[in-house]
C-alpha positions as CSV (number, residue, x, y, z in Angstrom):
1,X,229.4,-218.4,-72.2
2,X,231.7,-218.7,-74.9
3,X,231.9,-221.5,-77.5
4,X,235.1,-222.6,-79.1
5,X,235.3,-225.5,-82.0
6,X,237.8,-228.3,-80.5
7,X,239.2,-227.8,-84.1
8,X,240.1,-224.5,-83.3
9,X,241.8,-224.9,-80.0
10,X,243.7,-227.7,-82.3
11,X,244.7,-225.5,-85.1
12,X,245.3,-222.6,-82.6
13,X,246.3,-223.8,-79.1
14,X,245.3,-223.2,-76.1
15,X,245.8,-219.4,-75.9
16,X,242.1,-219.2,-78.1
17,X,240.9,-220.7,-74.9
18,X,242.8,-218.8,-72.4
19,X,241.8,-215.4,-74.4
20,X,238.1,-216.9,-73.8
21,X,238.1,-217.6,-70.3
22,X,238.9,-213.7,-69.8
23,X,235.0,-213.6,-70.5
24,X,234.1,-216.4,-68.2
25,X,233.3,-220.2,-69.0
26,X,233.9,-221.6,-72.2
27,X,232.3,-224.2,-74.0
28,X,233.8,-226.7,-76.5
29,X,232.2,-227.7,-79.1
30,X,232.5,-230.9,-81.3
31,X,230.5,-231.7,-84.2
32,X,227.9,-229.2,-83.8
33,X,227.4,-230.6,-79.7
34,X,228.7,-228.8,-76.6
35,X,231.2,-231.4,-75.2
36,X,233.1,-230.2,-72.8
37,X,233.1,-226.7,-70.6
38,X,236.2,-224.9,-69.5
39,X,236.3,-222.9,-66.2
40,X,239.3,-221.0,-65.1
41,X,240.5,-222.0,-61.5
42,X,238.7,-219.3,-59.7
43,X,235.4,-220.2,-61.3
44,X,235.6,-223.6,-60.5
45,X,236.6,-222.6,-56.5
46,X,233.6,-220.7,-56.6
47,X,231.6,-223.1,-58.0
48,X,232.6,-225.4,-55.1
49,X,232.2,-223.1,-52.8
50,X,228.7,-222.6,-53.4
51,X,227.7,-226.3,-53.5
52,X,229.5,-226.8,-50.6
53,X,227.6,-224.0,-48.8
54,X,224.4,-225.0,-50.4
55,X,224.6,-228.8,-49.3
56,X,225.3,-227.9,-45.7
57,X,222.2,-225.3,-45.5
58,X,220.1,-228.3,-46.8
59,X,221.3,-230.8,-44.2
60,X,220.7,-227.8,-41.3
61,X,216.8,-226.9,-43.0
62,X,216.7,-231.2,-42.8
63,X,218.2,-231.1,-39.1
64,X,215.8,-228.5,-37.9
65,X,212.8,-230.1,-39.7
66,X,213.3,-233.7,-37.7
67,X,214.8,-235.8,-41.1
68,X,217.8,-236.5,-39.3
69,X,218.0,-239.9,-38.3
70,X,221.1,-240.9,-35.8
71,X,222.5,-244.0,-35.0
72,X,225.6,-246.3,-36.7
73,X,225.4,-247.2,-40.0
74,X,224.8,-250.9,-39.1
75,X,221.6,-250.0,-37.2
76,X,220.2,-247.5,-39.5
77,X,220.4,-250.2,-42.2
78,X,218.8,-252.7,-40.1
79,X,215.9,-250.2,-39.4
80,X,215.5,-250.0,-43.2
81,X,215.6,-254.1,-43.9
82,X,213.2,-254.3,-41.3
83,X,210.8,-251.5,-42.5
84,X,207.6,-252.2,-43.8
């Protein structure tokens, strides 16, 4: 991952950080500290993408291993008030 000085994206623009992103993510950093991380569109979709897909194989592996509770949200909040 690249890291670019916010003072240089302010002396320079923003082409210093598009020329980065060529290479992937980009960090920014401020005062010696990695504030902020830049990622082009397609990285980000991707990025998504993968949480997305990697939530709903979690709620299946919960589904199939009996941690799935059903019911309206009313009831499964009284079953939890009235919980030991």
């Amino acid at each position: 991952m690249s890291l670019i000085s916010v003072q240089d994206v302010k002396r320079k623009g923003m082409s210093v950080v598009d020329a980065a992103l060529k290479d992937g993510p980009v960090q920014l950093v401020r005062s010696n500290r990695a504030e902020y991380v830049v990622l082009s569109t397609k990285d980000y979709q991707e990025l998504i993408d993968d949480l997305s897909e990697a939530r709903l194989e979690a709620s299946m592996r919960d589904l199939q291993a009996g941690r799935v509770r059903r019911g309206t949200a009313a009831k499964l909040m009284a079953d939890l008030v009235e919980a030991p």
